[in-house]
N, C-alpha and C positions, 0 to 999 in steps of 0.2 A: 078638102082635107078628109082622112079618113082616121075611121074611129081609134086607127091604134099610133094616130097621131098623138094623139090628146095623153095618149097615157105613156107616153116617154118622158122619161124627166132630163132637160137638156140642163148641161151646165155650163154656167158663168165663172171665168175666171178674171178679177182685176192683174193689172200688170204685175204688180206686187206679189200675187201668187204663182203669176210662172215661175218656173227653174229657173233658179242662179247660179252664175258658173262659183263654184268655189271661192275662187279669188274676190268675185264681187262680192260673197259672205263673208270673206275676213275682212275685205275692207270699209265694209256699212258697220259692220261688228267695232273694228278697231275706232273707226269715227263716233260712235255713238258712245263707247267709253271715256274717247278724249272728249269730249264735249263735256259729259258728268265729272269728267277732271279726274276720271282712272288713271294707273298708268295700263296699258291697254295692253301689253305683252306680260306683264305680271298678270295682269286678269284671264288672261285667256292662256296662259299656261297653270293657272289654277285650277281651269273650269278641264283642260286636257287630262290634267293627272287624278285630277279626284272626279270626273264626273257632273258634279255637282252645277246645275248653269245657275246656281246665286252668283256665280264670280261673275256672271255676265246682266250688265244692265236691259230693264225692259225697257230703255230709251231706244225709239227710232224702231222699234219691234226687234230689237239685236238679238233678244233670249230667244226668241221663237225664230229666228233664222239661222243659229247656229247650231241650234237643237237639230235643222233638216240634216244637217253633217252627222254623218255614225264619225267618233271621236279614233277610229283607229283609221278610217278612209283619211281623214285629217290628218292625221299623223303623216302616214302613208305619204301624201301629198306635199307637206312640207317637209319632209325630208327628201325627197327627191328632188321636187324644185331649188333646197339651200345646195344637191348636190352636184344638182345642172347648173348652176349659176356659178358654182366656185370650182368648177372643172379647168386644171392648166391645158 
């Protein structure tokens, strides 16, 4: 090994911190509220319109994985998927 081995610092990531698709974010999010006995669409359109992630519990890490989402890509996303889905 050489010396400029030693001096790179490699990183570790657990599974946990790789990327989530979206969809897996809202739905570890929405489980982690039902479990604290939120109702999980009033909390998470609280935490869309004001910002604010107290509406989202730190059960199951939910506040720290919906924080990865910027709140208007979110938006963004569920409004086009409710608009793909209800397409005649």
């Amino acid at each position: 090994m050489s010396h400029d081995t030693f001096e790179q610092t490699m990183m570790f990531q657990t599974k946990q911190e790789e990327e989530m698709a979206t969809s897996d974010i809202l739905q570890a999010v929405h489980q982690a509220l039902e479990e604290k006995g939120y109702n999980p669409i009033n909390q998470m359109v609280g935490y869309l319109l004001s910002g604010d992630p107290a509406y989202i519990t730190s059960h199951q890490n939910a506040r720290n994985l919906i924080r990865k989402l910027e709140r208007d890509d979110l938006l963004e996303e569920l409004v086009r998927h409710y608009l793909e889905s209800h397409q005649k």
